[in-house]
C-alpha positions, 0 to 999 in steps of 0.5 A: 485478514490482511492486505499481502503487496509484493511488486513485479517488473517485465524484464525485457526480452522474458516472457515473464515478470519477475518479483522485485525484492523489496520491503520487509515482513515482520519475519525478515522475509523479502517480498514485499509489505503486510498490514491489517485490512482493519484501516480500509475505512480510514483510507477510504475516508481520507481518499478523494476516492470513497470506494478506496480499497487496496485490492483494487490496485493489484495489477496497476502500474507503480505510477498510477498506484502513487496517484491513488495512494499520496492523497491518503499518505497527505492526510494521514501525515497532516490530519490524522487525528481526524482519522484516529475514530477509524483505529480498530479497537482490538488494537490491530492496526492505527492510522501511523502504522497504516500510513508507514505501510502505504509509504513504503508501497509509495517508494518501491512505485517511485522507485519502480514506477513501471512496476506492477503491484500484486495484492493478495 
């Protein structure tokens, strides 16, 4: 399994959302970002929050998402030999693939701060 983020933004004057454009699957497809949920401890342990799980940023703002994520980039960037006892041993996922895709989502919510993130 895997975690699924796109992005969307409230167009002013529409009743809707519309999902912005951004980021890039390994197809080629343009909705957003993908990445193994097989890291969810890895996050969770280099979060302040140690209930940390991505799916329960679906429906935050970018601004509040970039507050949850940046701890975890941080240490991810700084001490990520500490988190390499986390790396799923069926090769699925490792902690710079992780922190690359938690990047990516950091720069469409700094991009978009009023965004709202959808993860499926």
């Amino acid at each position: 399994m895997s975690y699924d983020v796109s992005f969307r933004v409230k167009v002013e004057g529409a009743d809707d959302s519309v999902r912005i454009i951004d980021g890039n699957d390994d197809y080629g497809y343009n909705y957003g970002y993908n990445y193994t949920y097989n890291l969810t401890q890895a996050m969770r342990e280099a979060s302040p929050n140690k209930d940390f799980d991505l799916y329960d940023m679906n429906g935050k703002t970018g601004a509040e998402v970039m507050e949850a994520i940046e701890p975890i980039i941080t240490e991810f960037c700084f001490n990520a030999k500490a988190y390499k006892q986390y790396e799923p041993k069926n090769g699925w996922g490792d902690i710079e693939g992780c922190r690359q895709f938690l990047l990516n989502i950091y720069d469409v919510c700094n991009k978009y701060p009023s965004c709202i993130l959808e993860v499926h």
